[in-house]
C-alpha positions, 0 to 999 in steps of 0.5 A: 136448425139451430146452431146447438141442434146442429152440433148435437146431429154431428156428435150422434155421426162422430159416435158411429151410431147414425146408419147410412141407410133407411131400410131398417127403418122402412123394412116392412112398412109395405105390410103396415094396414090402420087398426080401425077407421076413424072418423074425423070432423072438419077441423081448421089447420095452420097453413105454416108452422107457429113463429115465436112472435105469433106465440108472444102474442098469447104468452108475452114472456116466452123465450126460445132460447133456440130461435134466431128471430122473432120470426123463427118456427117456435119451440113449445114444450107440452106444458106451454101448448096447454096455455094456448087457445088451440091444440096440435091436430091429432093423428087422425088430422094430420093424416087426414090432412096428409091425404090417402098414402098411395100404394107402392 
């Protein structure tokens, strides 16, 4: 993470509104099913996040004001996904992807 990223986790600790547990977030999640199957096409995937220099390559201005190095994991906002010659994998992707969740 970032420095400002950093600093802005330990702001939302000092303000007492972090939880120290994850059952609110996992209560329930057992009984969690998929509304509908879905197909999905064989599709290529990236084996490591976009740096900032391999983003340059397409977009020879862009910034990240937070990477430390070219080589960093890159930061896009929406409108600089869509000049890219390639999209995110969708939900179904990534859980595809993912592989099967196994039962608890």
């Amino acid at each position: 993470m970032a420095h400002a990223e950093l600093d802005a986790v330990r702001a939302i600790k000092r303000s007492g509104e972090v939880e120290d547990t994850v059952e609110p977030s996992v209560a329930g999640a057992g009984d969690a099913q998929p509304i509908r199957e879905v197909g999905v096409e064989p599709f290529l995937i990236a084996r490591h996040p976009l740096t900032v220099a391999q983003v340059r390559y397409w977009l020879p201005e862009h910034e990240d004001p937070y990477a430390q190095a070219d080589t960093c994991t890159a930061r896009l906002e929406d409108d600089l996904l869509k000049l890219l010659p390639f999209r995110l994998p969708s939900e179904a992707q990534w859980d595809t992807r993912l592989g099967p969740v196994p039962p608890r």
